[in-house]
C-alpha positions in Angstrom: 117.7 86.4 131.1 117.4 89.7 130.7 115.2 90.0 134.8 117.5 88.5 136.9 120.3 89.8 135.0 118.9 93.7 136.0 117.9 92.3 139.6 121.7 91.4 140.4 123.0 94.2 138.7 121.7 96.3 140.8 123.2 94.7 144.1 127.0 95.2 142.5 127.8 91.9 141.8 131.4 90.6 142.2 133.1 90.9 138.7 133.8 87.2 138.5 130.2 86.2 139.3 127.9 87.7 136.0 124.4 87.1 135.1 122.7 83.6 133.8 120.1 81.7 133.7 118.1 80.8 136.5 115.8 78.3 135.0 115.7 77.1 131.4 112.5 74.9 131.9 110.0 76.0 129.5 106.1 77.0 130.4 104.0 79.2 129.2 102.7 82.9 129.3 99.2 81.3 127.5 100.3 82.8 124.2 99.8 80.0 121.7 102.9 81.0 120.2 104.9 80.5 123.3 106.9 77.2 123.1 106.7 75.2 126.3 108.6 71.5 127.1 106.4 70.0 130.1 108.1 68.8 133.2 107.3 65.7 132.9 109.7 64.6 130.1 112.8 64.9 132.0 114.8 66.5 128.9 118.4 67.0 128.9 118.1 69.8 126.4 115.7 72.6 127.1 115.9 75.1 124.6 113.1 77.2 124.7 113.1 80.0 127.4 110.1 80.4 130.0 109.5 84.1 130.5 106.7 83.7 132.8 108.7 81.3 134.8 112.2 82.9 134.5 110.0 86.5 135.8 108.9 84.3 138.9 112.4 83.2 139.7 113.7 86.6 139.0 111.2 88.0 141.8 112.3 85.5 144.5 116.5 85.9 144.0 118.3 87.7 146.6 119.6 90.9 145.3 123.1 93.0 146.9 126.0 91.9 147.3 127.1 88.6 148.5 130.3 87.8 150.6 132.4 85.1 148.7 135.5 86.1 150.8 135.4 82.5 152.8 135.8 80.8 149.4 138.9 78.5 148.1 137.3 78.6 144.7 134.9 81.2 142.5 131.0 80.4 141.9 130.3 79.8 137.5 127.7 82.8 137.1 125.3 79.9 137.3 125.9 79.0 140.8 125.7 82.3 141.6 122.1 82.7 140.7 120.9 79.4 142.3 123.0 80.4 145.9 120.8 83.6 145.3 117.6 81.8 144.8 117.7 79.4 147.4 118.5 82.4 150.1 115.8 84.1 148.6 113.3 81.2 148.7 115.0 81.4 152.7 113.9 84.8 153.3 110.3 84.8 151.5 109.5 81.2 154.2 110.1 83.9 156.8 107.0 85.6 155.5 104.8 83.3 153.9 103.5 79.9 155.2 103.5 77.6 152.1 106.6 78.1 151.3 109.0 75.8 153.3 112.0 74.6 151.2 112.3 74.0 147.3 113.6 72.2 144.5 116.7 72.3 142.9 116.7 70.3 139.8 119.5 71.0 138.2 121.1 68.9 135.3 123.6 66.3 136.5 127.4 67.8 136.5 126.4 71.4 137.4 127.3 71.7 140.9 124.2 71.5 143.2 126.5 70.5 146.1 128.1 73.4 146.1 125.2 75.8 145.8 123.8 74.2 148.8 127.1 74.7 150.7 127.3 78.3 149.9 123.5 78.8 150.3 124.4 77.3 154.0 127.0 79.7 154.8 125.6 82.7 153.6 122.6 81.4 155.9 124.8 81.2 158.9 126.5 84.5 157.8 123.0 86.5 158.0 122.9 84.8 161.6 126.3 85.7 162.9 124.8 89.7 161.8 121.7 89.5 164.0 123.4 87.4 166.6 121.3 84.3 166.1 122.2 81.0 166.9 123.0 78.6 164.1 120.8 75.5 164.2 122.3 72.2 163.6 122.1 71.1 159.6 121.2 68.2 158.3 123.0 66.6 155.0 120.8 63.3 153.8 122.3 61.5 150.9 123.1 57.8 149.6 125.7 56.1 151.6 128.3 56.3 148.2 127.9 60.0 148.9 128.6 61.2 152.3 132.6 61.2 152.0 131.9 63.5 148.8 130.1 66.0 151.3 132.8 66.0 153.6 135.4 66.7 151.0 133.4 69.3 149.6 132.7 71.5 152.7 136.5 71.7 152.7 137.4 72.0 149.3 135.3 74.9 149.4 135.9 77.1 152.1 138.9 78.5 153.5 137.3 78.0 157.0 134.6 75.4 157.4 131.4 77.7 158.6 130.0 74.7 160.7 131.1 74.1 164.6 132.2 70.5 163.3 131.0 67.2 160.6 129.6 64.7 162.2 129.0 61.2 159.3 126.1 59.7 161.2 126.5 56.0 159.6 127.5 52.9 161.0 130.5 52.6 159.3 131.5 56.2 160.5 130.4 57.8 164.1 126.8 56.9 164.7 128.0 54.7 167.7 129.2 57.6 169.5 126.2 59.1 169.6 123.5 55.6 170.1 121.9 55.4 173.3 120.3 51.8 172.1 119.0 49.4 169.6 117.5 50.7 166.4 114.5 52.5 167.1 111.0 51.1 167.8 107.3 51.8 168.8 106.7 49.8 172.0 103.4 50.0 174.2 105.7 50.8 177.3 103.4 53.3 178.2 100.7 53.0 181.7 98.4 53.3 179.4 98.9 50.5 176.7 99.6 53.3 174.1 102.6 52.7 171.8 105.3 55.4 172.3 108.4 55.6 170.4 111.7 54.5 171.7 114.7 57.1 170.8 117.7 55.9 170.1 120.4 58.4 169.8 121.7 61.2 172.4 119.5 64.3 171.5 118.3 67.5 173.9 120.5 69.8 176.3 120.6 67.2 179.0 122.8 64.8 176.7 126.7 65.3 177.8 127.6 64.6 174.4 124.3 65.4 172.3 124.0 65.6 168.4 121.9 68.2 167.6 124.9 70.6 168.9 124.2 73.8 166.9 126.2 75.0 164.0 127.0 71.2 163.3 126.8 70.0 160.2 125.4 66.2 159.9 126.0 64.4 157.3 123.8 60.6 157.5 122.1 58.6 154.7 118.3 57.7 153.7 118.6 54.3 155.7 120.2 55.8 158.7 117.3 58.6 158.2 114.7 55.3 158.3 116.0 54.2 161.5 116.7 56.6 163.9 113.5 58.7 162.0 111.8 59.4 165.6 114.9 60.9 167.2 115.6 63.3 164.3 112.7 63.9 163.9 112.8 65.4 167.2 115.5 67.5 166.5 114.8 71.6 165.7 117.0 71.5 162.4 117.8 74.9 160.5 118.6 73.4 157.0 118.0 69.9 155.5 119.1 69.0 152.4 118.3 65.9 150.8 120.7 64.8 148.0 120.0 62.5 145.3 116.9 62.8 146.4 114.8 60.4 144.3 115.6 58.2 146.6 112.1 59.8 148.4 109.9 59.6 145.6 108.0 56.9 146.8 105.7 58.1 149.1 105.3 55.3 150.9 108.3 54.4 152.0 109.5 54.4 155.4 112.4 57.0 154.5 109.6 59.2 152.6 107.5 59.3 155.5 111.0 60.1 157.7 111.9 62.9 155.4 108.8 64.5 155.6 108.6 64.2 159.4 111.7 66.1 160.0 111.3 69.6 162.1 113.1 72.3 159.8 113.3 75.9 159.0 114.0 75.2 154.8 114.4 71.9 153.0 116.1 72.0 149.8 115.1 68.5 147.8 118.3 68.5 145.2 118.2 65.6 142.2 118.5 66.3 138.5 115.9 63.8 137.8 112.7 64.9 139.6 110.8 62.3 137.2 112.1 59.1 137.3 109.1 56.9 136.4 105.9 59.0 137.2 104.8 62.6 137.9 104.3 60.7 141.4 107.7 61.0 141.8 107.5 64.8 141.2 104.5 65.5 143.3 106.3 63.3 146.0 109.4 65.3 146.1 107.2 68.8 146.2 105.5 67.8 149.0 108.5 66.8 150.8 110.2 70.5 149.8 106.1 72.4 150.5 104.0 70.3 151.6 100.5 70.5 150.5 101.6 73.2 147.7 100.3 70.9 144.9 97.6 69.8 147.5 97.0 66.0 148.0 98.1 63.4 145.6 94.6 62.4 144.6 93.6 65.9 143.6 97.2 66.1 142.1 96.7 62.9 140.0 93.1 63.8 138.5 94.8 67.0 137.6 98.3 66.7 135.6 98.1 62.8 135.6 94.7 61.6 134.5 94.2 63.6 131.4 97.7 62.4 130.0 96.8 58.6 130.8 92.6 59.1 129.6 93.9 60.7 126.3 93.7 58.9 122.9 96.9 57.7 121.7 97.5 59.8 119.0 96.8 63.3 121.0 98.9 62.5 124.0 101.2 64.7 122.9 99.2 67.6 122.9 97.6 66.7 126.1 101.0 66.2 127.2 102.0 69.6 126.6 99.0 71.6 127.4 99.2 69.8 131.4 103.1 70.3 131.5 102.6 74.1 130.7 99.9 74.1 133.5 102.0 72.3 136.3 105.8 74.3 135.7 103.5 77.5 135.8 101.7 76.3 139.0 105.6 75.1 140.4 106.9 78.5 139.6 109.7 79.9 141.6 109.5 76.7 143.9 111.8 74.5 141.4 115.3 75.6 139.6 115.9 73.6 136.7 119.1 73.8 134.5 121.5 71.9 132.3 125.1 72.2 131.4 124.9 73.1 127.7 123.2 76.1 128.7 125.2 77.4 132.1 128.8 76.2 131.3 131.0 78.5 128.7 133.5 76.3 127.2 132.2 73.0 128.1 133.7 70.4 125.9 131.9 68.5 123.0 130.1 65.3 123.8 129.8 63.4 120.6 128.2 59.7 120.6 128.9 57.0 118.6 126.8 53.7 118.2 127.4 50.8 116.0 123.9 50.9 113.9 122.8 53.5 111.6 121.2 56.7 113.6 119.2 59.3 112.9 120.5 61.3 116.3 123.8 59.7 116.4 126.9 58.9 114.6 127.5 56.1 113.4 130.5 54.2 113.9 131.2 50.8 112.0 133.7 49.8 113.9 131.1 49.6 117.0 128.6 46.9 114.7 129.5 43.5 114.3 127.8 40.7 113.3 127.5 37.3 115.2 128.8 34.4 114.2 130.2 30.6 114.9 129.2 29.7 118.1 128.1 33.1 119.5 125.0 33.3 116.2 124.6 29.1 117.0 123.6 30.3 120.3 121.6 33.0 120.0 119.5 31.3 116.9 118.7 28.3 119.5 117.4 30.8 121.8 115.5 31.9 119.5 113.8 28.7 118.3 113.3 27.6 121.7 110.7 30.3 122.2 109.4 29.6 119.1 108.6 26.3 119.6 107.8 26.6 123.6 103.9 25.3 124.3 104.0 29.2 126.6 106.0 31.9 126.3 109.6 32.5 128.1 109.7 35.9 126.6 111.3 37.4 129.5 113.8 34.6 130.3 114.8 34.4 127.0 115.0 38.2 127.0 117.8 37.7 129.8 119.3 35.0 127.5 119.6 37.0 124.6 120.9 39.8 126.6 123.8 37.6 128.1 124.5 35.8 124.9 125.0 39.1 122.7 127.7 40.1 125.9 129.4 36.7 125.2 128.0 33.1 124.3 129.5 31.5 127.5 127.5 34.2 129.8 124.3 32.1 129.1 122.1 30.4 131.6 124.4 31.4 134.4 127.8 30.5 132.9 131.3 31.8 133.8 134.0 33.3 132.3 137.1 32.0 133.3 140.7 33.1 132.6 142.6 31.4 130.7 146.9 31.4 131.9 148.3 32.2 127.9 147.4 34.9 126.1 146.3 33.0 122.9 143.6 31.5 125.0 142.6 34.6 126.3 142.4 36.0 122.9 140.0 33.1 121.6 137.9 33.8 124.7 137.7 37.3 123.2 137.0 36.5 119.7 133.8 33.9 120.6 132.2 37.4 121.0 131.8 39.8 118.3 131.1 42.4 120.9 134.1 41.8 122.7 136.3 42.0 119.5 134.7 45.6 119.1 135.2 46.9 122.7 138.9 45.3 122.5 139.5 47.4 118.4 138.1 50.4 120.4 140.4 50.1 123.6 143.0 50.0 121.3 142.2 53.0 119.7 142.0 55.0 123.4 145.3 53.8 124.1 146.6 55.4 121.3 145.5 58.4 122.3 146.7 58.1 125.4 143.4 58.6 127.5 141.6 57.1 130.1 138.2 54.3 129.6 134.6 53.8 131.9 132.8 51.2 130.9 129.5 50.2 132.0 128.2 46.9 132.7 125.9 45.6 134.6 126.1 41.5 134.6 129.0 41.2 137.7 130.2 37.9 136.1 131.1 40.4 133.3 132.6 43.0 135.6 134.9 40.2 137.0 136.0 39.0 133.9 136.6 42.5 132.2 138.8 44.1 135.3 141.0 40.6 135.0 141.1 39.7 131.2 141.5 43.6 130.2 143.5 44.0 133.3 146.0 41.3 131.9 146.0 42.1 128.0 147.0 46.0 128.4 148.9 45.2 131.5 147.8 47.3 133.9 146.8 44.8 137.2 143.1 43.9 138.1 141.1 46.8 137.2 138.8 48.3 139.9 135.5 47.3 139.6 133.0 49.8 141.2 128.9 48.1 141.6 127.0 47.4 144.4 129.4 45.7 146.3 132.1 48.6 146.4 132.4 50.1 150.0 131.4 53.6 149.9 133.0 54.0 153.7 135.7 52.2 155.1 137.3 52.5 158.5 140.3 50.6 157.2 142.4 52.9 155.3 143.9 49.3 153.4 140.1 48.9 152.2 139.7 50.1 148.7 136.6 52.9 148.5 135.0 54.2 145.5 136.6 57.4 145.9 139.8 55.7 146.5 139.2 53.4 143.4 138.4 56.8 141.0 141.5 58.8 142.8 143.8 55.5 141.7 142.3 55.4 138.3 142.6 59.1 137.5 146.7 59.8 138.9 147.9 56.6 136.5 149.3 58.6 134.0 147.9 58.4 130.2 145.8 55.2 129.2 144.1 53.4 131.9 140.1 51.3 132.4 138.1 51.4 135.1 134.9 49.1 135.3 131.4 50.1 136.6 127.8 49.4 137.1 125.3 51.9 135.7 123.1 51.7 138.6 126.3 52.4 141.1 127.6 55.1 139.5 124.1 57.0 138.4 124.6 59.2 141.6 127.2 61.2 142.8 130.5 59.9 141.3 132.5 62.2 139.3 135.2 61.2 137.0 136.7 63.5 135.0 140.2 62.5 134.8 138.0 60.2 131.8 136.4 61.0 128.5 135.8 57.9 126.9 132.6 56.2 127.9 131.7 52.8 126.6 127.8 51.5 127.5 129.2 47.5 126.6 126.2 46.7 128.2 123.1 48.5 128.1 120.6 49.7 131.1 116.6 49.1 130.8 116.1 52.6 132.1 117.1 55.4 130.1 117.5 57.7 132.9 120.2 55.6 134.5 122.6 55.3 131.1 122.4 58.9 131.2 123.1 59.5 135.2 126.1 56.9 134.5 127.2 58.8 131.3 127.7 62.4 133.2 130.0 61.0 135.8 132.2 62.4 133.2 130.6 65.2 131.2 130.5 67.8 134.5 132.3 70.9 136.0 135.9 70.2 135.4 136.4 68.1 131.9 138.8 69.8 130.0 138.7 67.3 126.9 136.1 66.4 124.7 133.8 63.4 125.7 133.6 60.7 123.4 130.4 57.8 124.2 130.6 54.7 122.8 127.8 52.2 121.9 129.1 48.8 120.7 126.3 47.0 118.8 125.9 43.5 117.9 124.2 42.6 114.9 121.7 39.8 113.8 122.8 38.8 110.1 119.1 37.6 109.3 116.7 39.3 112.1 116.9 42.7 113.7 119.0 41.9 117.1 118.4 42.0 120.9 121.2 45.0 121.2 119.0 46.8 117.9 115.9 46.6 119.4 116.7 47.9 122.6 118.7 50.8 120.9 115.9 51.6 118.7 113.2 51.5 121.9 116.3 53.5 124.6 116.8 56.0 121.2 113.0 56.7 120.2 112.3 60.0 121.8 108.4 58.9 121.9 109.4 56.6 124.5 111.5 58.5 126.4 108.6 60.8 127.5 106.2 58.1 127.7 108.9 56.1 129.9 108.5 58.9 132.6 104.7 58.6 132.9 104.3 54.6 132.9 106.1 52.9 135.3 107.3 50.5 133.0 111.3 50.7 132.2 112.1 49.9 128.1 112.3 46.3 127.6 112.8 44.6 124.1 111.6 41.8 123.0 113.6 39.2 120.7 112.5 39.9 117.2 111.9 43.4 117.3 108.8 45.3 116.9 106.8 42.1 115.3 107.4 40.1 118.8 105.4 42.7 120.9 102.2 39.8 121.0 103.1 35.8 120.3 101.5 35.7 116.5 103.3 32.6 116.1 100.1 30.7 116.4 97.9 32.7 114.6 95.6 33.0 117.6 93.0 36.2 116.9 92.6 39.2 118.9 90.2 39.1 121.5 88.1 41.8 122.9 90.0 41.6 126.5 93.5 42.4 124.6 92.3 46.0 122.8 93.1 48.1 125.6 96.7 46.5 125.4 97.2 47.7 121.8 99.0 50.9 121.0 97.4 53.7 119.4 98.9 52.5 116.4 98.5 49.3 116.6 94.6 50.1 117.2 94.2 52.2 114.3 95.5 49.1 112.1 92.8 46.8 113.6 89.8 49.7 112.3 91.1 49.2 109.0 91.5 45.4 108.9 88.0 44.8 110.8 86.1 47.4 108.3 88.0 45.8 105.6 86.5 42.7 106.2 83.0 43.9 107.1 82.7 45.8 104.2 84.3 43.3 101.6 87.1 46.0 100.4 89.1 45.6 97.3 91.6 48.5 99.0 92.3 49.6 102.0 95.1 51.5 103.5 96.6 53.6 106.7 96.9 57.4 106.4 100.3 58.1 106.6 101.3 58.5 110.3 101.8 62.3 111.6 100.1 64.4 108.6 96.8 62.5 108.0 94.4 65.6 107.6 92.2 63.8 109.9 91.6 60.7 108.8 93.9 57.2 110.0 92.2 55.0 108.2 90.7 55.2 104.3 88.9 52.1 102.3 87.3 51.3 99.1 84.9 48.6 98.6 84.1 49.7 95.6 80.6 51.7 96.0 82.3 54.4 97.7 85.3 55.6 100.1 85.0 55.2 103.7 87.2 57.2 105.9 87.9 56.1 109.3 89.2 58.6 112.2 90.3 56.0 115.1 91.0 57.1 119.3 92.4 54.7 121.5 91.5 55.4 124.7 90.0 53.9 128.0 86.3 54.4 129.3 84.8 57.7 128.9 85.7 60.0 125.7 84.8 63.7 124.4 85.0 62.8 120.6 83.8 66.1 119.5 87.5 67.1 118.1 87.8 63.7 116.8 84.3 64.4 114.8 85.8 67.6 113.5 88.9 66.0 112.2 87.3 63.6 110.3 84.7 65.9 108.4 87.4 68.3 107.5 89.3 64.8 105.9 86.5 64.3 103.7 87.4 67.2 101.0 90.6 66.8 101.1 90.6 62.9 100.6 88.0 63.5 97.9 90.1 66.2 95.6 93.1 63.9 96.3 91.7 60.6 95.2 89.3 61.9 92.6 85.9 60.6 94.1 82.7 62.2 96.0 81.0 59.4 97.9 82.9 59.0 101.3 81.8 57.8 104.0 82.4 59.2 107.5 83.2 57.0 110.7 84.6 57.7 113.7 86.0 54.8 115.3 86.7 53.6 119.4 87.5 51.4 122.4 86.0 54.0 124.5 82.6 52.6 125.7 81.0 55.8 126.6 81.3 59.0 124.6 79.5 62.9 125.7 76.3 63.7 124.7 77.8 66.8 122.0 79.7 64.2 120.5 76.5 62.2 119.2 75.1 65.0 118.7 77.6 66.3 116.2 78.0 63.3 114.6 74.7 63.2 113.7 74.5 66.3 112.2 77.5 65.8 110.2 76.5 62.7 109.1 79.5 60.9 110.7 78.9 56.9 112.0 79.9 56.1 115.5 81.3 52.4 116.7 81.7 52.8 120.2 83.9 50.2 122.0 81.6 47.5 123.1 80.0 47.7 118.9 83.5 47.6 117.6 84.1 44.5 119.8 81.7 42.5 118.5 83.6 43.1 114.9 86.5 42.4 116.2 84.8 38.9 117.9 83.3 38.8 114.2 86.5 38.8 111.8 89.0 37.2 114.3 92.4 39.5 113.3 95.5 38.2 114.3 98.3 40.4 115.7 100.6 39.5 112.7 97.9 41.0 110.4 98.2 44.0 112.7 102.3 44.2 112.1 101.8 43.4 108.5 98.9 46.6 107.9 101.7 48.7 109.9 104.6 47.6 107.6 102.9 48.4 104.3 102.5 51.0 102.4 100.6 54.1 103.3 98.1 56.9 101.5 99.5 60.1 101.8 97.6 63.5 101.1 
């Protein structure tokens, strides 16, 4: 990073603060052989550097020398660099309009609390210089996090830089400062107009105001929601918004708050930008710059549409080409990072999962098989969706999902526990999955180290932290989930940072329980490196926020994750279905532009559609098929129509252009299949399937194909025709390839069967 490396050079940079990387988040110069990762997959490993990007970033850090002399501890060369972009991004909003806060999405674990700390105080340092007076600063984060912000100011700074820290939460001291009920719009005015009531003690006139300057306020999203009209009032310097997904929606009430608030910078900090949607992106930008990536609708038709319009087989490459545009469009405006790239001597991480992996190690010991009651259970499950006149799909979904945790879990059932041991221990071995977590708890005793482990069913968590806490004799465990108080004015009242301080000073072995969703933001435990997911979240992004509680600034050992796996012994299992779909990386990236979270369904890939009636496809249910899925209907449907002896699918990823190839006989007929919605330039597709035809031919030894091109889209461009016409290529556009489908009634278990056989490969 070889720009901002020069750049801070120059300004004699303090020995223990070198150069680094500013932003690893790949774009593109427009050289084809630059290597770009879009924005929108929210990767945790970004290996490819951005020069045009990384030159943008360079060009907005502060340069000299920066005054660290307040600080307790030293900045990683990392934090460095983003202190010095977010003062630069500072001074250019001085200058230039559109630029009002920015971005920092920095990987979980990296410290983005404390580079918005420092940024502060070097902010109020440049005031004390020129005499100005320090505005009040704003802190908004989730309620588990505003003790952590406390902490930090003072674990960071010899001296805290701000006049005092007011926690503006009920639970904390947002009474002192109410001057009524929660706020409201009443029609109080002479007029009949509604006007705002304000509800908290704001303006000079206030004996005891809140918007005293040089105060730091530290208040949550909800608080933020309710008292919006008088904050929004007040003439803050800095806001930071932590964790700040929590704005992504933009319209929500606490979107619409955070967006009204009077500031001189706003720093939007999460490190996942994209939860669900490149809404959620465009949301959080225009909360940081408003109107920088101009309205949503013009947003949308821009970076979204193309991505959802494109056939299935070329959203990748649609993908790519629209992530390259929008990180060079974002530019300087967004930081993003991860640790494997910022943090010298950052432990291993090493993941083990109870199923064979191709991207992770397999552990036996983490697959069991179910069996006895637990398999009775499940199978019944099973065949009660089988034989239901509709389908329960989801609610045996949540069956399955509490069954494979432990047969007694199902339809609402309790664990209880049992007085003797020996009854606790058959509790334990009616599940297979609880045999495996108890063989691998025994093992992290041994070793003497400390256990998270994630679940989110509470009847579990209750269970676990008594039943654990009794077998390895170590008391009720703490359980942190939803319920846990983040604030307590009761020192006697257990907190989640009192829960994680207890946990970490018990010397040697020791379990804490929690819920992926309640610890995804803001928790860090490091005193841990063993990480067991015993029960699995829907949404990918939140096993992974819940995984870096411990892999962050401050491990010192390596970090071991654990995946305990139950096993089907005649079907592929709930647990291996939803590792495969949580695992597959295709889904990952698509996961971020559908709203949909991963959900499996019982028997695996063959229970995506209810075949178990043989029912046909009908014309209404194409657009529901996946690419895939739609290129196996082309060949079953021509199959049919053209009374084929052969037929086969190209083999998936290196097809040479065609997806589809049959033989009835006469002569080949090569199919090129897009699934896609509405309107659709087939030109490309055209092209790929008349360069197919000589390489099918030499490969199969005949010289009589057949060229068609193959889609749902009803409506295709005028060159398209055209050029099928002069390359002799047939079109079936989407309303004739319905009335083929409505002709030769295919079933969806045809569809699975002509995607599990054998494939032609060139």
């Amino acid at each position: 990073f070889d720009n901002i490396k020069n750049k801070i050079a120059d300004g004699e940079v303090d020995n223990h603060i070198s150069d680094g990387d500013c932003d690893n988040t790949p774009t593109s110069t427009g050289s084809e052989e630059t290597i770009v990762v879009d924005i929108d997959l929210n990767d945790e490993i970004l290996s490819e550097h951005s020069p045009l990007v990384e030159a943008k970033i360079a060009d907005v850090c502060r340069v000299g020398k920066l005054d660290w002399g307040n600080y307790i501890r030293s900045a990683f060369k990392h934090q460095d660099v983003g202190v010095r972009w977010i003062l630069g991004l500072i001074d250019q909003s001085k200058q230039e309009d559109k630029i009002k806060g920015a971005l920092l999405a920095d990987d979980m674990g990296l410290g983005k609390t404390f580079m918005a700390l420092s940024a502060i105080e070097h902010h109020y340092q440049d005031l004390n210089k020129i005499a100005e007076t320090q505005k009040p600063t704003l802190i908004v984060a989730p309620l588990t996090l505003l003790e952590n912000w406390k902490d930090e100011v003072f674990k960071t700074f010899k001296k805290s830089p701000f006049r005092d820290i007011v926690i503006l939460q009920s639970d904390g001291e947002l009474r002192r400062f109410k001057n009524g009920g929660v706020e409201i719009r009443s029609n109080s005015n002479e007029d009949g107009e509604y006007e705002p009531r304000y509800s908290l003690n704001i303006g000079k006139e206030q004996p005891d105001r809140l918007d005293m300057p040089g105060r730091l306020i530290i208040t949550t999203y909800q608080t933020l929601r309710d008292y919006q009209f008088s904050l929004c009032l007040i003439d803050w310097g800095l806001v930071v918004f932590d964790e700040a997904q929590n704005i992504k929606n933009p319209n929500a009430l606490q979107t619409r708050a955070a967006k009204g608030l009077k500031a001189e910078f706003k720093l939007v900090a999460t490190g996942t930008p994209v939860e669900n949607s490149l809404a959620d992106f465009w949301c959080l930008m225009d909360t940081a710059c408003p109107e920088y990536l101009g309205g949503y609708q013009s947003f949308r038709s821009k970076y979204i549409l193309p991505v959802l319009q494109a056939a299935g087989d070329e959203v990748e490459e649609v993908r790519f080409r629209v992530g390259r545009e929008l990180r060079i469009q974002v530019g300087a405006i967004m930081l993003r990072r991860v640790k494997e790239d910022n943090l010298d001597g950052l432990p291993s991480k090493h993941i083990f999962v109870g199923v064979e992996d191709e991207e992770w190690q397999y552990l036996r010991e983490l697959g069991k098989t179910m069996s006895g009651y637990q398999l009775k259970v499940y199978d019944g499950a099973i065949e009660s969706l089988a034989e239901s006149d509709s389908s329960h799909a989801l609610g045996t979904l949540q069956r399955l999902r509490s069954i494979s945790l432990h047969p007694r879990l199902a339809d609402g059932g309790k664990l209880g526990i049992p007085h003797s041991e020996q009854e606790l221990q058959s509790i334990f071995n009616e599940s297979e999955k609880l045999k495996s977590l108890i063989e691998l708890l025994n093992l992290i005793k041994k070793r003497q180290e400390k256990c998270i482990i994630f679940s989110v069913n509470k009847r579990l968590q209750a269970f676990l932290s008594l039943a654990l806490g009794k077998k390895y004799k170590l008391g009720p465990l703490s359980v942190i989930n939803g319920d846990a108080k983040a604030v307590s004015k009761k020192s006697s009242t257990p907190t989640r940072k009192t829960m994680i301080a207890d946990f970490e000073a018990k010397e040697g072995f020791n379990i804490i329980i929690m819920s992926p969703v309640a610890a995804g933001v803001g928790l860090t435990v490091v005193g841990a490196n063993n990480v067991v997911h015993f029960e699995r979240h829907w949404n990918p992004a939140k096993e992974a926020q819940a995984t870096d509680r411990v892999y962050r600034i401050g491990q010192k050992k390596d970090v071991n994750i654990y995946i305990p796996v139950l096993l089907h012994p005649n079907m592929e299992s709930f647990d291996v279905n939803l590792h495969r779909l949580l695992s597959k990386k295709t889904l990952l990236k698509d996961a971020v532009i559908t709203p949909e979270e991963v959900i499996p369904m019982p028997g695996g890939i063959g229970a995506t559609f209810d075949f178990s009636n043989e029912q046909p496809i009908k014309t209404k249910e194409i657009h529901k098929l996946s690419w895939q899925q739609f290129e196996a209907l082309t060949v079953e449907v021509m199959s049919k129509e053209l009374n084929a002896s052969s037929a086969w699918l190209t083999n998936s990823g290196a097809d040479k252009g065609a997806d589809g190839v049959i033989d009835n006989g006469k002569q080949l007929v090569l199919i090129q299949a897009k699934h896609t919605k509405g309107r659709y330039d087939g030109y490309e597709a055209i092209k790929e399937i008349v360069f197919a035809k000589s390489v099918y031919e030499e490969v199969i030894g005949r010289s009589d194909s057949k060229l068609m091109f193959i889609t749902n889209a009803t409506v295709l461009s005028k060159r398209t025709r055209e050029t099928a016409k002069q390359c002799n290529v047939e079109i079936l556009n989407g309303h004739a390839f319905a009335e083929l489908v409505e002709k030769h009634e295919i079933t969806f278990k045809q569809l699975i069967t002509r995607l599990d056989k054998k494939r032609i490969k060139v």
